[in-house]
N, C-alpha and C positions, 0 to 999 in steps of 0.2 A: 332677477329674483323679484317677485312680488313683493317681497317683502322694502326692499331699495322704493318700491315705484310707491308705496305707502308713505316711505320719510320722505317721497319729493313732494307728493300730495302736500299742498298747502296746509299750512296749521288754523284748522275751522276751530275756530271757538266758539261755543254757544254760551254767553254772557247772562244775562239777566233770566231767572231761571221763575218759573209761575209759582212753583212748590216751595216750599219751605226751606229748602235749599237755596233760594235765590239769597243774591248778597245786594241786592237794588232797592230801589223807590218804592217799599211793600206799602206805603200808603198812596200813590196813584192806582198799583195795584187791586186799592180796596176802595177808592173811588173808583175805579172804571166798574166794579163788580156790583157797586151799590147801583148806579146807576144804569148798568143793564136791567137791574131787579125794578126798579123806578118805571123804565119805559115801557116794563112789561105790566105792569097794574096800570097803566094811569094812557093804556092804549085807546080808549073811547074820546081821548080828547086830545087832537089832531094839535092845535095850536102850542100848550108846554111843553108836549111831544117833541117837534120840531126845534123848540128856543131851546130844548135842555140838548137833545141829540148835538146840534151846533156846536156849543160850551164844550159837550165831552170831546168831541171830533179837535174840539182846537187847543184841546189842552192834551192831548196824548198825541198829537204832532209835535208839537211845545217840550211837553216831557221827559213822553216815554224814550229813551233811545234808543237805535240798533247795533250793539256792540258784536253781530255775528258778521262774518263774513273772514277773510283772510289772511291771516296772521303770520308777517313775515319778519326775517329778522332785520331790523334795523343798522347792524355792526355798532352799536352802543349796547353799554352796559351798565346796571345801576345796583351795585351791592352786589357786585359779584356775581353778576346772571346777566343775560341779553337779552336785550328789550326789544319785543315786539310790537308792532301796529298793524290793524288794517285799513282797509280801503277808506271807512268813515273817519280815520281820526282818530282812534281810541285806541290806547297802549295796553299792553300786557308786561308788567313789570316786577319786582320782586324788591318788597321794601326792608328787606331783613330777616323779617318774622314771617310776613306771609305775600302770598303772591297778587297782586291786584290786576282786577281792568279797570281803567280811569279814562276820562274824556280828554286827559292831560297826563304824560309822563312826570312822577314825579308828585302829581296832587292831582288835584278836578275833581269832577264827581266819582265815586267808586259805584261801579256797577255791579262787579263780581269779584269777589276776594276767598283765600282762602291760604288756613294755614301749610297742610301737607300737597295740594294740588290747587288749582285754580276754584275749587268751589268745596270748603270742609263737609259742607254738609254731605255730598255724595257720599262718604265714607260710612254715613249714617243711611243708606239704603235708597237716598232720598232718586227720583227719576227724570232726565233732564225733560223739560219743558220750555218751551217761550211763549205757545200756545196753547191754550186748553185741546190741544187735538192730538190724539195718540199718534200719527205719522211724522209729526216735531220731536216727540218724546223719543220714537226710535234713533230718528233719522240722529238727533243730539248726541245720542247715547253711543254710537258710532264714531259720529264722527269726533267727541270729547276724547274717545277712546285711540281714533288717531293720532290728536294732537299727543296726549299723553305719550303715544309710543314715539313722535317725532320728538318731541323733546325731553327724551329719556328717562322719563316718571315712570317706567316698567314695573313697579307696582297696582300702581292706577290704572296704568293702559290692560294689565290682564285682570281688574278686577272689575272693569266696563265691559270688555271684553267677554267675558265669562257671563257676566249680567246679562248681555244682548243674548247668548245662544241658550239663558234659559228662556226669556221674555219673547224672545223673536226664533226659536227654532226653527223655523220653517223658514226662513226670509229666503230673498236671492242674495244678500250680503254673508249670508252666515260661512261659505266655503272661502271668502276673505277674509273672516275673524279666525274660522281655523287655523289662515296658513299663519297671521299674527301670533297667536296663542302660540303655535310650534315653533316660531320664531325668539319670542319673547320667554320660551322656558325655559332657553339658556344664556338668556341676555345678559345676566348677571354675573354669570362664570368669567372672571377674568383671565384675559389670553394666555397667561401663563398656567391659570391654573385647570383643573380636569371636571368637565360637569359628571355628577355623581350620578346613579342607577335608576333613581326615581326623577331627575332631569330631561335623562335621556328618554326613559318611559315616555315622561308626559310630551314631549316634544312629537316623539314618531305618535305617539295616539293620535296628534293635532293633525299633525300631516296626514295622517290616513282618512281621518273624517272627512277630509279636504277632498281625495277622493273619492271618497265616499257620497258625497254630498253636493259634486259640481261636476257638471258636463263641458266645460270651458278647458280647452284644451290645455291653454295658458296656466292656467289656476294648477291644475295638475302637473305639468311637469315642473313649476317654480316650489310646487311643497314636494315631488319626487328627488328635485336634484337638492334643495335643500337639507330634506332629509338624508340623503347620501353625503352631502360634506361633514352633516353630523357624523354619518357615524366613520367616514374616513377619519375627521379627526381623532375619534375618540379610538379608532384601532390606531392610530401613532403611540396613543399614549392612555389607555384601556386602565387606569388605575382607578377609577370610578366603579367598573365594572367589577374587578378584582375585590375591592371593597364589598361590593354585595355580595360577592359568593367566599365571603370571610364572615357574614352572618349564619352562616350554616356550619361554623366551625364551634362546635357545642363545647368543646372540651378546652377552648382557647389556646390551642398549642401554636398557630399558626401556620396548620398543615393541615389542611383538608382531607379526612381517610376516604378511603372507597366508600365505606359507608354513607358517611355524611353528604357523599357526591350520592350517592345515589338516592339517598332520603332528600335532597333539595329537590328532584327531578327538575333539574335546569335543561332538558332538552337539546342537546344540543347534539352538534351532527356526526362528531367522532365520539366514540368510545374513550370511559377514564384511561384504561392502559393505550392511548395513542401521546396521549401526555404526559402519562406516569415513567417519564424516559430510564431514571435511575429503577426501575422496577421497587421500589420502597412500600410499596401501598397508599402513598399519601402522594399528594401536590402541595408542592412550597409556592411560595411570592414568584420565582422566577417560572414554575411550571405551572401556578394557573395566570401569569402574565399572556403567556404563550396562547394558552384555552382560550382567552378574553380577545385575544387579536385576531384567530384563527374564527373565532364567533362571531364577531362582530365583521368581518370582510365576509365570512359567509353569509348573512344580511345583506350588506352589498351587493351580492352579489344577486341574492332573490330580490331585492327589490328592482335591480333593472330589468332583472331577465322577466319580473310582472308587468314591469312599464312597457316591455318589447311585446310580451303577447299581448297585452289589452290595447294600447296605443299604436302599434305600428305601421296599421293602416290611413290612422287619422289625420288628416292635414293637419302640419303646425306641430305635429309632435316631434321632441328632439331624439328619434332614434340613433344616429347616428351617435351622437355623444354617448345614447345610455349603451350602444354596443363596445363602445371604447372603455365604459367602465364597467362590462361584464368583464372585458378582457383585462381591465387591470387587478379584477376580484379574482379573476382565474389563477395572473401571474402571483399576487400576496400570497393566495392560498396553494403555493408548488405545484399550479397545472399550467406553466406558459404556452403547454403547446397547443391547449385547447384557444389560447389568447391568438398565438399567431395563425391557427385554422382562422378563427374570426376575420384579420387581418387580411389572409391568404383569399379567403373567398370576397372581400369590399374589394381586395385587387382585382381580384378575375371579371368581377359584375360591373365595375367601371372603370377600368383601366385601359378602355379604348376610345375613352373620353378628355381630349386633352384640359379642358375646363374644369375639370375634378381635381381642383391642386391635392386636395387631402389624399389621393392614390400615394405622391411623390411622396410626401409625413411618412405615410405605412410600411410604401416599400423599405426604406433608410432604417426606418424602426424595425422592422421585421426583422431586417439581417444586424442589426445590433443587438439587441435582445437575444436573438437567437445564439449569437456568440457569447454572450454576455453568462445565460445558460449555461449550452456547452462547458465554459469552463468554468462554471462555478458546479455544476454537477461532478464533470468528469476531475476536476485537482479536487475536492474534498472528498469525494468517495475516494478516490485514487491515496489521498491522507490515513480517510477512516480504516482501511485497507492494512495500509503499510502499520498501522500503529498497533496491529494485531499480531507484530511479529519485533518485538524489542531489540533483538539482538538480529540483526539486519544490519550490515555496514550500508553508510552513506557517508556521500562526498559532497560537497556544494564549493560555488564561487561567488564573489558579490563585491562590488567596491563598496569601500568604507565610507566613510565622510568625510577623510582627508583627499576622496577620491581617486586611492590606487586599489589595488586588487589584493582581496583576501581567500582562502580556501579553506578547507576545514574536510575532516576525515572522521568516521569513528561510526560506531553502533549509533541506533538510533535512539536506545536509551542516555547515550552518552552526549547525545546533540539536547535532548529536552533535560537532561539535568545541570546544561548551562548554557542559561537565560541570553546571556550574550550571544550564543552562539543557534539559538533557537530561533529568535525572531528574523535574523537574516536565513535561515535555513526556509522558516515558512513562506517568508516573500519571495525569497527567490525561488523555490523549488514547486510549491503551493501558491497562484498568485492569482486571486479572485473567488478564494475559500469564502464558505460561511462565516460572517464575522460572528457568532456564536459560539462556534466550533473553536474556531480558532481561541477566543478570548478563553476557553473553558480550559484550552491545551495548556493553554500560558500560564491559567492559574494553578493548574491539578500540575503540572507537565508528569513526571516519572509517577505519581499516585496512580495514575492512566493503568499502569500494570500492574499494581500495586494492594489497590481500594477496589473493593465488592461494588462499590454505590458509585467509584468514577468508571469504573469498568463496565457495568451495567449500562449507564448514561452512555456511554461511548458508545455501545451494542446498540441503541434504541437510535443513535444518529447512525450509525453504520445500516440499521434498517430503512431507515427512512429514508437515506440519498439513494439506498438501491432503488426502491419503489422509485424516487424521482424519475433517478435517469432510466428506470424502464418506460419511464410514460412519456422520453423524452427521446423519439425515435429518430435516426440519421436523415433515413426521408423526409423530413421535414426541413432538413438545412437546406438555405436561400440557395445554393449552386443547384439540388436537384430541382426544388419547384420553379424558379426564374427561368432555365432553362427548356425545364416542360412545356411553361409560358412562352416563353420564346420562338417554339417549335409552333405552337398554335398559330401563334400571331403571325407569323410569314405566311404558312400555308394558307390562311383564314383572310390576308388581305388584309390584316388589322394595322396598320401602321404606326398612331399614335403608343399601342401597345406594344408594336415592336420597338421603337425607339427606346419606350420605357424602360425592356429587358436586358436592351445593350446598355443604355446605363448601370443600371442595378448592379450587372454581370461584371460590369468593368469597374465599378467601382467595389466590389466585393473580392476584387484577382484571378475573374472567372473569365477574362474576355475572349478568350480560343472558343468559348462554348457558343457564342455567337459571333463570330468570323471576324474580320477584319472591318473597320468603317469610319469614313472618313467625313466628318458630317458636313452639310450643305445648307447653304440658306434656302433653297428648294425644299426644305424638311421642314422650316422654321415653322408653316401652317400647323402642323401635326405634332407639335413637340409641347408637351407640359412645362409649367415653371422649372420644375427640376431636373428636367431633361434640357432643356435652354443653358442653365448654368454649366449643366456636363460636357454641352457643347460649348461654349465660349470658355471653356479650362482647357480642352483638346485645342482651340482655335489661336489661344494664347502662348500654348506651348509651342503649335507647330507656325509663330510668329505669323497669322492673318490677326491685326491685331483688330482691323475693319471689322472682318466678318463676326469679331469678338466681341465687338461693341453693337454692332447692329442687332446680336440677340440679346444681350440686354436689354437692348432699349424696347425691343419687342417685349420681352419680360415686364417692363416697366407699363409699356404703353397698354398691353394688353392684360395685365392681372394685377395692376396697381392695386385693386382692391381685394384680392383674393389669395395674391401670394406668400403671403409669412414669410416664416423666413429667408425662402427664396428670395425676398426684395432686397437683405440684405449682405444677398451673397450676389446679386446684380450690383449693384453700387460697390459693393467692393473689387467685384471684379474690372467694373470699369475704372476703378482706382487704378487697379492692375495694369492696364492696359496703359492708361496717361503715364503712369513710372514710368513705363519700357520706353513709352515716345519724349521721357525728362519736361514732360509737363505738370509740376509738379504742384502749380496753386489747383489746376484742378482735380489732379489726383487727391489732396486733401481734402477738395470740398465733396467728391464721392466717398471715401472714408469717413467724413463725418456724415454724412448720411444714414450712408447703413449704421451707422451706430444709431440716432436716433431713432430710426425705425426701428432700429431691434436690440438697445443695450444687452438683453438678455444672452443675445448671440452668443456661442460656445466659441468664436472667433473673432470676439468684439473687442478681448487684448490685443491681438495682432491688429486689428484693425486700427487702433487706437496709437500704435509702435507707429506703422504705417504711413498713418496723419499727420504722427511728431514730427517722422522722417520727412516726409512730403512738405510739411510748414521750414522745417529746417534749412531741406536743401533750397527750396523757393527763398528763404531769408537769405541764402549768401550769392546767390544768384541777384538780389534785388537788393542786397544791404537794407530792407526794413526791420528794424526793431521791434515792431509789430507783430510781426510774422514768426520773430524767434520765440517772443511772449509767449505766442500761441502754440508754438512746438512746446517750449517748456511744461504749460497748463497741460496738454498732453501727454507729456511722459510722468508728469508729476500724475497724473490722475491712471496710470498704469500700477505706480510706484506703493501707491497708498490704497488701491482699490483690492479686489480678490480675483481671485483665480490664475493668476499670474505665477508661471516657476519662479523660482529664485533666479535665474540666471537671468529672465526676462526684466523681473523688476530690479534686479543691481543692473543690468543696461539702461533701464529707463531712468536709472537714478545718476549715470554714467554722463548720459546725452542731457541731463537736465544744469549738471557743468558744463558740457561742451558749448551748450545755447547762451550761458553768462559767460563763456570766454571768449566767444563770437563778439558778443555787447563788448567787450575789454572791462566789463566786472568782474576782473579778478578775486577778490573776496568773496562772493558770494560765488562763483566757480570755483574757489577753494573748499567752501564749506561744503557744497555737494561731492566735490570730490573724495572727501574727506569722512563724508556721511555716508556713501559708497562701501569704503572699507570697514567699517562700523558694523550697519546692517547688515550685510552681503557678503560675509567675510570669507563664504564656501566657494563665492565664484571664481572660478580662475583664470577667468577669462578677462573679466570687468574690473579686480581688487589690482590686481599691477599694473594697468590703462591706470585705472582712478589714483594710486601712488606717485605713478610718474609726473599726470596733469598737474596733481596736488601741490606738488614739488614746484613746479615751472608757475602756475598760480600765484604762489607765497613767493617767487621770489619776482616775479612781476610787481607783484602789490608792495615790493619794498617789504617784507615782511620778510630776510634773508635769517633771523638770531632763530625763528622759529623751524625752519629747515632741518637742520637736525634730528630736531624729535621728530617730523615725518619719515625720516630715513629710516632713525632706528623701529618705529612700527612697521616700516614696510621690512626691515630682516625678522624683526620678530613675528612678523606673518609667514614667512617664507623659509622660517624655522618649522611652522608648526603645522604650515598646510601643504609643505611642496616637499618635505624631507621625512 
């Protein structure tokens, strides 16, 4: 973002200023001026000409200083701020009350001071200067307006800012004050809280003028995609927007009627009754939340698909990304399948390109998504459906929490009039519903048949998942188009594409749709990152553990800088591989790999287990203490991080005793063990392991009087989770 590349921009300060705003030496100032006036009357005589010229020359070398140049931060602080210097020598510091430049931090000469910015006067209209020359004045005016934005005076910076593009309209700088102004109009809004309607306004106006106003290919898409994080964020949480279309609420009720919607002429792309789900006449908080999200992703969604036709030819433009976020304005706004066309056709146009890692991204995502759909369309219609017939028996199954098996019978009115018995009926029976739907069921449940306005609302979601899933057609599931693809690529001689669709195929449960295959390092040339990993999982299984490492390291060698996540699922797989060979310091040290290349990883806990294990068994193998350290840091950092089951993290809280009862620190293997059944107390795998250690722990440590109370929590556990 241009914006980023502005705060690395050096902080230019322009110091001593000619105009009245200056905070310096205004009587050399008024010496140098008297005597230009001087040399120009008293030019017919060559000799005092010269003696006086000399004098001024060597008193404004003497004097005058240069406090412009580059202002960086020093890592000192004086009152509470950091103190800058640049090149000459001369600090930029803040003495309490106002901010100075001085030839000395701390004291010296003050060059430039000022109470709310580096120069008060500015505030009074005044126009930077060093030179009597109007290209100082601009160039000042800029770049003052920099530093301002780099050191977070976001007042001053857009009110220089705003100064330059009346004074300087025309400039070649003006489509970078733009993208600043757009930048800087919601700088203020704190991360937690929502920039409001006149925010957002003035921000996309800035962005648009940007361009509007520059042919830089750069310049454009850093105020396109900027603009789009705007307003992504603000569809998460649209209460800015909801706010403004609460000023059209004449009558104060907090319900927007048809009327009023339609006396605002907000514009907007669906029809009031597409929102008006309870059919009432009006929109509440939660039905114009709804309008304000669906509006603002529909923005989104124009603004790429503008940046697609106007840019897409031009070198340097980021198509690619802004097609990924057509298709994620597709998926918000309940059209995924126009997202996975998107998708479907980048595969077809380079997917016989092994160097295209991003094919490998799409495909995986394609067929998630797709599923992800699928059942979120077909189990909530499949819901909104059933809910239109009360007296319906239903049965369900579900383990409890003490983890045995419960079942339940009855009308379906009789399942939603008890709470307990409803939320296990919709997870198990419904599972990847609307969470909308679903939370409305839970609050209304039996009103559902009951109430004109929850019955209505129920009818306007029962409308709406139909339209879904009509525009959400079978042909489009990854089995028939992978497989069509597949059909091409053999016949067509495509190779890299074929390998790609026997992937895809076999890893979606489709693999009879492309035959039988046994992969080959003779393939390796033509095989994408993600196709590499699919091969060294098959290579791993059918124990070549060689040929399993050899594509990784291909992996590695050949897309070290383009792979993502595929790096690491390489490293982890060669983890994989040293396990099976019980080489186990180096299977840790490729598990920790791929975690730092990719902590985000959705497999970066396992990875993590792996490590501990890997450091673990290498510590009893080798008796270094070291090593167990480092298994423990490992399960401990499973233990206390996220994403982790329960079962996972009471194991890793399990092994992080085991690692102190290895050391023969008993006590501190006592307490994890102990801490186990505490936290964990659902797993029944890990809480009678951790019992019994507990137990052998405390009477190791000589700690035999304490014994007892372990026992009895371990029956009092085994009362309440095993009986």
């Amino acid at each position: 973002m241009y914006y980023l590349r502005l705060l690395i921009l050096p902080l230019l300060i322009i110091g001593c200023l000619s105009v009245s705003s200056c905070g310096g030496d205004e009587q050399t100032e008024d010496s140098s001026e008297k005597t230009t006036s001087e040399t120009t009357t008293t030019s017919d005589d060559p000799g005092p000409i010269v003696k006086e010229e000399l004098v001024v020359e060597k008193k404004e070398k003497k004097i005058i200083p240069n406090p412009n140049g580059v202002y960086l931060p020093t890592g000192e602080e004086k009152n509470g701020k950091p103190v800058y210097e640049n090149q000459e020598g001369f600090s930029m510091w803040f003495d309490g009350a106002s901010w100075k430049i001085t030839d000395k931090t701390g004291g010296g000469k003050v060059v430039s001071l000022g109470k709310d910015s580096i120069n008060e006067k500015w505030q009074n209209g005044a126009r930077a200067r060093f030179y009597p020359d109007e290209d100082y004045a601009k160039d000042a005016t800029f770049r003052l307006a920099v530093a301002f934005q780099g050191s977070k005076d976001n007042k001053n910076a857009m009110r220089l800012f705003e100064q330059f593009v009346m004074d300087y309209p025309n400039d070649n700088l003006v489509a970078e004050v733009y993208l600043s102004l757009g930048d800087l109009s919601i700088s203020e809004v704190n991360p937690d809280d929502q920039p409001n309607f006149e925010q957002i306004t003035n921000a996309r106006k800035n962005y648009s003028l940007v361009r509007k106003s520059s042919q830089d290919i750069g310049l454009i898409s850093d105020a396109t995609f900027n603009e789009g994080g705007l307003l992504e964020r603000v569809a998460e949480n649209p209460e800015g927007i909801v706010n403004f279309y609460y000023t059209f609420d004449k009558n104060k009720d907090e319900i927007l009627q048809k009327q009023e919607f339609a006396g605002a002429d907000l514009n907007t792309t669906k029809p009031f009754d597409h929102f008006d789900l309870d059919k009432d006449g009006g929109l509440d908080f939660e039905e114009l939340f709804e309008l304000a999200t669906f509006e603002t992703y529909s923005n989104v969604e124009k603004l790429y698909r503008d940046y697609q036709a106007s840019y897409s030819n031009q070198e340097g433009a980021r198509v690619s990304e802004a097609t990924e976020k057509v298709g994620f304005a597709c998926e918000k706004l309940g059209r995924p399948s126009e997202m996975l066309k998107m998708y479907y056709d980048n595969i077809e146009k380079f997917g016989n390109d092994p160097q295209n890692s991003g094919v490998d991204n799409l495909l995986s995502k394609y067929a998630k998504k797709y599923q992800e759909y699928d059942v979120l369309y077909g189990n909530t219609l499949r819901l909104l459906k059933l809910l239109r017939s009360p007296t319906s028996m239903v049965s369900f199954s579900y383990i409890n929490r003490n983890g045995t098996e419960q079942s339940h019978e009855g009308t379906l009115e009789e399942i939603l009039r008890d709470r307990k018995k409803l939320l296990p009926f919709l997870n198990t029976e419904f599972p990847g519903i609307d969470n909308e739907v679903m939370t409305e069921l839970v609050k209304s449940r039996t009103a559902v048949f009951t109430s004109d306005s929850h019955k209505a609302k129920f009818k306007g979601y029962l409308e709406r998942y139909e339209e879904y899933k009509d525009n959400f057609p079978s042909e489009i599931s990854p089995k028939e188009v992978f497989s069509k693809l597949f059909q091409g690529a053999t016949s067509g001689n495509k190779k890299p594409l074929e390998l790609r669709m026997r992937y895809i195929l076999d890893e979606i449960g489709a693999t009879a749709l492309a035959g039988s295959y046994n992969p080959q390092r003779s393939d390796f040339p033509a095989a994408s990152p993600g196709v590499l990993v699919w091969m060294a999982q098959k290579m791993i299984a059918q124990n070549s553990l060689e040929d399993a490492v050899a594509a990784m390291e291909r992996l590695v060698e050949t897309y070290g800088d383009s792979g993502g996540g595929f790096l690491f699922d390489a490293n982890y797989l060669l983890g994989q591989a040293k396990e099976k060979n019980k080489d186990y310091q180096a299977a840790a040290f490729y598990f920790e790999t791929a975690i730092n290349n990719s902590s985000w990883h959705e497999m970066a806990n396992d990875a993590r287990m792996r490590m501990g294990n890997s450091f673990y068994q290498a510590a009893k193998n080798t008796k270094k203490e070291e090593l167990f350290k480092k298994a423990e840091s490992a399960f401990q950092e499973v233990r206390n991080g996220d994403g982790a089951s329960i079962e996972v993290k009471a194991e890793s809280s399990f092994m992080m005793g085991e690692c102190r009862k290895e050391m023969k620190d008993w006590g501190a293997a006592g307490y994890y063990y102990l801490e186990t059944t505490l936290s964990f107390p659902s797993s029944q795998k890990w809480v009678p392991k951790s019992f019994e250690q507990a137990i052998r722990s405390y009477e190791q440590a000589g700690l035999v009087d304490q014994v007892s109370g372990i026992e009895k929590q371990y029956a009092d556990w085994q009362r309440n989770y095993l009986e």
